[in-house]
C-alpha positions as CSV (number, residue, x, y, z in Angstrom):
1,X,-19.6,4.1,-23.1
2,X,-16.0,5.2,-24.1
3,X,-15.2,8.6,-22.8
4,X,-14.7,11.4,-26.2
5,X,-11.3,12.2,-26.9
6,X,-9.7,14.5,-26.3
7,X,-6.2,15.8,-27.6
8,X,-5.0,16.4,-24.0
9,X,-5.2,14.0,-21.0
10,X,-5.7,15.6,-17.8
11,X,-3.9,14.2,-14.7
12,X,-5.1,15.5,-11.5
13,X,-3.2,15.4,-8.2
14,X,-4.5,14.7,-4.7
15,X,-1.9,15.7,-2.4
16,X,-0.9,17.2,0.5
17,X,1.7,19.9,1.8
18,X,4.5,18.2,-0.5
19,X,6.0,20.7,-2.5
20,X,8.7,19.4,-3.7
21,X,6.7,16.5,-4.7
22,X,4.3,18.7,-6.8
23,X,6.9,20.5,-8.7
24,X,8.8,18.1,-10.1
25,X,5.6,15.9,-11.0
26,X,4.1,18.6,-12.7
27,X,7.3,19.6,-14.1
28,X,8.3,16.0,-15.5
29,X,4.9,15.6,-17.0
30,X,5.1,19.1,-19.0
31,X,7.6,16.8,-20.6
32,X,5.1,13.9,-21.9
33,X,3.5,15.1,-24.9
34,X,-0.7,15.8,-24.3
35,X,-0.8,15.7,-20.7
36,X,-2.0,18.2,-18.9
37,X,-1.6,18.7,-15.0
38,X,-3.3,20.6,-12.7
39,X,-4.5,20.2,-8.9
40,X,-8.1,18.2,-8.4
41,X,-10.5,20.3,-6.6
42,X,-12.8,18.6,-4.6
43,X,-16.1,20.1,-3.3
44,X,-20.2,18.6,-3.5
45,X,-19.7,15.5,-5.5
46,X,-23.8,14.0,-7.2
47,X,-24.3,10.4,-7.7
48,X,-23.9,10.7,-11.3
49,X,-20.8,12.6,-11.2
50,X,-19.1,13.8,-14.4
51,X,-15.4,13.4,-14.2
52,X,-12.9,15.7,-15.1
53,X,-9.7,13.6,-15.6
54,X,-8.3,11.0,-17.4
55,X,-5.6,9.7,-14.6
56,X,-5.5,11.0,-10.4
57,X,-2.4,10.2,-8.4
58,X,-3.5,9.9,-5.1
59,X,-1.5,10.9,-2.6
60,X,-3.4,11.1,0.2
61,X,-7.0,9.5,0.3
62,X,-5.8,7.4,3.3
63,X,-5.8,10.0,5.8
64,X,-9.5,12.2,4.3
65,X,-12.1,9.5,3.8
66,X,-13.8,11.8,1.8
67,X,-11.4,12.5,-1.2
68,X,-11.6,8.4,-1.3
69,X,-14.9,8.7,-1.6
70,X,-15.0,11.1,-4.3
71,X,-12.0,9.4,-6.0
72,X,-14.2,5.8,-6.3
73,X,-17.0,8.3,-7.8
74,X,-14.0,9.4,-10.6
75,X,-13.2,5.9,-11.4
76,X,-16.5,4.8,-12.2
77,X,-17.1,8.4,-14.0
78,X,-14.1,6.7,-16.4
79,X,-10.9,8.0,-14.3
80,X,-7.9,5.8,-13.4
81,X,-6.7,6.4,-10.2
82,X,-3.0,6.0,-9.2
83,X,-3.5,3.9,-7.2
84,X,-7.0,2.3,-7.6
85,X,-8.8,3.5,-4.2
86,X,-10.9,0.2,-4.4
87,X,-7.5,-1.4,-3.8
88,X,-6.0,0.6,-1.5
89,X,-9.1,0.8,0.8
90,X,-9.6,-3.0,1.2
91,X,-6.3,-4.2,1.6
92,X,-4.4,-5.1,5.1
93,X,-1.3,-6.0,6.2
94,X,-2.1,-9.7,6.5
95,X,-3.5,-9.9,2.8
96,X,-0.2,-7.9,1.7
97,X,2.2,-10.4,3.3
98,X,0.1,-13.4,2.7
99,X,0.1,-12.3,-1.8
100,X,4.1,-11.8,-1.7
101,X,4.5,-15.7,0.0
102,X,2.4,-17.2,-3.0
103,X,4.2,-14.8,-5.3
104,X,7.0,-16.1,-4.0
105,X,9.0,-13.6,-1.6
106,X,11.1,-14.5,1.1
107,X,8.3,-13.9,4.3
108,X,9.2,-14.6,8.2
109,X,6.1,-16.8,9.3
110,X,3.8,-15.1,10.3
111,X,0.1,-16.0,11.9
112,X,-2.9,-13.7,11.9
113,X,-4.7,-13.7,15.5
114,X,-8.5,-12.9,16.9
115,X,-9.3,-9.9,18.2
116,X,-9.2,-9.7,22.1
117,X,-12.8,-7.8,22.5
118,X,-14.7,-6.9,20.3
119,X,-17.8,-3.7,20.2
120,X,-20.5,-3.4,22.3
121,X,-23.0,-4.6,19.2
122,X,-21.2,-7.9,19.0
123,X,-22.1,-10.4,21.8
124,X,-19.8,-13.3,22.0
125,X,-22.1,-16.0,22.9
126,X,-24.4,-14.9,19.9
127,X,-22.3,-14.1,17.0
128,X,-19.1,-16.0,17.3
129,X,-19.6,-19.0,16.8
130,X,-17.5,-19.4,14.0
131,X,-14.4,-18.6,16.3
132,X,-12.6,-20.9,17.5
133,X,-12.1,-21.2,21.6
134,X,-9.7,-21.7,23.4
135,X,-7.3,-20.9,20.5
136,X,-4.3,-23.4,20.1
137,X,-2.1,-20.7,21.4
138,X,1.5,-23.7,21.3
139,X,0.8,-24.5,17.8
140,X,0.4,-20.7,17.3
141,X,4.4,-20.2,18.6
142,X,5.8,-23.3,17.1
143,X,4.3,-22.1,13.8
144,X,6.0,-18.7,14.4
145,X,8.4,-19.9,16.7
146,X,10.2,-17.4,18.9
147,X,11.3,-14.5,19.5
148,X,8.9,-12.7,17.1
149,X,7.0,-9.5,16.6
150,X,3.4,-8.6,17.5
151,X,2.2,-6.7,13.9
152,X,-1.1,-4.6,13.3
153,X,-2.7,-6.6,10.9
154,X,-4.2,-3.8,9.3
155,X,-1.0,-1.5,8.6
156,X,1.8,-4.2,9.3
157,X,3.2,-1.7,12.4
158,X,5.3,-3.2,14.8
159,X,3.2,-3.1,18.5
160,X,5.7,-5.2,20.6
161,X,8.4,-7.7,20.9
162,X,7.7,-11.4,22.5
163,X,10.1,-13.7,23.1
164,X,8.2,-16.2,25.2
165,X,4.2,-17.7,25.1
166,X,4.0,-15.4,27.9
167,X,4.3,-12.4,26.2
168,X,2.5,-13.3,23.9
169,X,-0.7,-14.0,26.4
170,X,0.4,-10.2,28.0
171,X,0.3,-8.5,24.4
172,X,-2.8,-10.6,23.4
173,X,-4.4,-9.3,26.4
174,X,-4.0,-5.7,25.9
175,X,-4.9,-5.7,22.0
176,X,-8.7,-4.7,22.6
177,X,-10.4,-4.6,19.5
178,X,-7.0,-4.4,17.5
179,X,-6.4,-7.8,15.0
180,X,-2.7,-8.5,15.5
181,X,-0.2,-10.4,13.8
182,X,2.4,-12.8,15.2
183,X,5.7,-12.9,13.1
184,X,9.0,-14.5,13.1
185,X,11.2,-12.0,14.3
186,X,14.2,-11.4,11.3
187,X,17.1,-9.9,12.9
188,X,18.9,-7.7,10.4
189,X,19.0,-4.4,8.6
190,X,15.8,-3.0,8.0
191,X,15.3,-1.0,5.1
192,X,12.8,-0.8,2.5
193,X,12.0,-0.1,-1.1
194,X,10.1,2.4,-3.5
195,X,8.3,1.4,-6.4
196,X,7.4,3.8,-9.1
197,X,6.1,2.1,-12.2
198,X,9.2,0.0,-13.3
199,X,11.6,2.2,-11.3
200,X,12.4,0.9,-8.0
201,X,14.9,2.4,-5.1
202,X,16.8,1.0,-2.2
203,X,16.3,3.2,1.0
204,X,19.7,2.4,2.4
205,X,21.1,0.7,-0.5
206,X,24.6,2.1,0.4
207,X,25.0,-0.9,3.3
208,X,23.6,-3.7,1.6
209,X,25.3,-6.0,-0.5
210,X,24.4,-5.9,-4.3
211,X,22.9,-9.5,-3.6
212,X,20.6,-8.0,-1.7
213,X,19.7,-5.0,-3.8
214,X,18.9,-6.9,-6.9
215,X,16.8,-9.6,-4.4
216,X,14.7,-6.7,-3.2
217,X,14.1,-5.1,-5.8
218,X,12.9,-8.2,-8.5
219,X,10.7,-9.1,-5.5
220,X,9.5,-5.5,-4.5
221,X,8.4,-4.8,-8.6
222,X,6.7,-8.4,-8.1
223,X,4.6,-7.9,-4.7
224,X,3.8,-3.7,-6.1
225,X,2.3,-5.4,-9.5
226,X,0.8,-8.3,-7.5
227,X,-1.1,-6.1,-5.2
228,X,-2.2,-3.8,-8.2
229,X,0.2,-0.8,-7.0
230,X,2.0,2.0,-9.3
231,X,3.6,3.5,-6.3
232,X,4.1,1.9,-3.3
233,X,7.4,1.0,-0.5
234,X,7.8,-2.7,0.3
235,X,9.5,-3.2,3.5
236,X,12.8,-5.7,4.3
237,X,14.8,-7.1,6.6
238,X,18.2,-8.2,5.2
239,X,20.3,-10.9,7.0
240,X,23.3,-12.1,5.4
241,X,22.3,-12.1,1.7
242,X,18.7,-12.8,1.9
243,X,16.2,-10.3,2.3
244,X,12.8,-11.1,3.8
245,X,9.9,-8.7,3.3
246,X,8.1,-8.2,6.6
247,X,5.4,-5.7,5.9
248,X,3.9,-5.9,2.5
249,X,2.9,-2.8,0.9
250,X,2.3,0.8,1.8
251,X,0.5,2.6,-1.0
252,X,0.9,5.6,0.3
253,X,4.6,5.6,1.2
254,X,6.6,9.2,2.0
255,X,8.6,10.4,-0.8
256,X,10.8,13.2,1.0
257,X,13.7,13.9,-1.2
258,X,16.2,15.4,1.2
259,X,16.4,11.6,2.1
260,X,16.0,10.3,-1.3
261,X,18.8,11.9,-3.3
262,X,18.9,11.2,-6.8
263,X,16.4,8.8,-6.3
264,X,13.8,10.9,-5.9
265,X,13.8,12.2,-9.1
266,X,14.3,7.9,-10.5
267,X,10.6,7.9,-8.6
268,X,8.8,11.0,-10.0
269,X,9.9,9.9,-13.9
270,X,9.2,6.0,-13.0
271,X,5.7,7.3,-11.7
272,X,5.0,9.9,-14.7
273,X,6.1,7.1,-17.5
274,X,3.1,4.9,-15.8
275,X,1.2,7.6,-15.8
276,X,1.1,8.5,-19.1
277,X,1.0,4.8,-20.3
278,X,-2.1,4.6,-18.4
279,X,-3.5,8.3,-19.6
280,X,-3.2,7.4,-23.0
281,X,-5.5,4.2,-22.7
282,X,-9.0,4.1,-24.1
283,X,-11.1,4.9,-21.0
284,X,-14.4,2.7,-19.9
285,X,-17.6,4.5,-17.8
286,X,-20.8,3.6,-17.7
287,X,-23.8,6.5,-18.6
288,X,-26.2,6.6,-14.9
289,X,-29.5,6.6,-15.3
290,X,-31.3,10.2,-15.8
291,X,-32.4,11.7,-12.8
């Protein structure tokens, strides 16, 4: 059923010690007419949960498993969450880089590889037989090709540098139950971007050339919308005047503005304008059964 109205629209905030990030989003949404902001308190959460907002930014259900929890029992009680924990808790690395290729970003090649070992509940001989054995590790490099990066295909984080098959066997052999990524090394300027609704910063704009800058930020709005973000940092490697996103998209990135600058404040009204876009939307929960 569709959620009463109200005259004000409540935004909760799930955060953590970020000042500075609190008071200007609370102070930028006293701005936006019928919003309301206030902290989310979290404590014994039922089954059939009543919510008490119309929008969360979420800021830090990554790291506490069970404000995500309670944040999935808010969005079905009729809450949007910023961004949508049922996103942000079943995506990887991989899946990131492997949406911005078909979307059409610049990506190195990259290759997603088996686990080395795996738990003492799985038995090799028993459950993997979809797995292919020996893998085709010299199609593997000339796919990637050399030298390249060993990723974490779960949060894109660099683990090592091969420049040879045999590294590759030596970093393979010391994953454990870790699923890696093998990508094409880009050698250039790392830096990233922030996207906040349509508002999008450069971290490091300052040595890039404006070829560059406009590149990364068209495709850093694309991959964020692709993947379903509101706020999220893209991350680049610029060589010459292409940029090449490498790791595909943190939803959770650090917004600290002593490094930010004016930017900072760019971000905080880019994410308060989706915000209140988004709060002032007809809401959609379903009544649970009576207990």
């Amino acid at each position: 059923m569709l959620r009463p109205s109200a005259m004000e629209k409540r935004v909760g905030l799930v955060v953590g010690h970020e000042p500075q990030f609190v008071e200007a989003f609370f102070s930028r949404l006293a701005l936006e007419p019928g919003l309301e902001g206030e902290l989310v308190s979290i404590g014994g959460t039922s089954e059939r949960h009543i919510g008490h907002h119309d929008v969360i930014v979420d800021r830090l259900s990554d790291r506490v498993p069970h404000y995500r929890s309670y944040l999935k029992a808010e969005a079905i009680a009729g809450a949007r969450i910023v961004n949508d924990p049922f996103r942000t808790s079943s995506q990887d690395a991989f899946f990131a880089l492997s949406l911005a290729a078909r979307l059409g970003a610049r990506v190195p090649r990259t290759m997603l590889l088996p686990q080395k070992s795996y738990g003492p509940d799985v038995v090799p001989e028993r459950e993997l037989g979809n797995l292919e054995f020996p893998l085709r590790w010299e199609s593997i490099a000339h796919y990637v090709g050399f030298p390249a990066l060993v990723r974490s295909a779960r949060d894109g984080h660099v683990l090592g540098n091969v420049q040879e098959l045999n590294g590759l066997f030596s970093a393979f052999d010391h994953a454990g139950e870790n699923v890696l990524m093998l990508q094409r090394e880009v050698r250039g300027r790392a830096f990233h971007a922030l996207v906040a609704g349509e508002s999008v910063v450069i971290v490091g704009a300052g040595a890039l050339s404006p070829v560059v800058v406009v590149e990364a930020s068209r495709t850093a709005l694309v991959v964020a919308k692709g993947l379903g973000y509101t706020l999220c940092a893209v991350h680049f490697v610029a060589a010459g005047d292409e940029a090449s996103v490498v790791a595909a998209a943190d939803p959770f990135p650090v917004l600290d503005p002593s490094k930010l600058g004016d930017g900072f404040a760019t971000l905080i009204d880019g994410l308060v304008t989706a915000v209140a876009v988004v709060a002032r939307q007809p809401a959609v929960c379903w009544s649970p059964s009576p207990a």
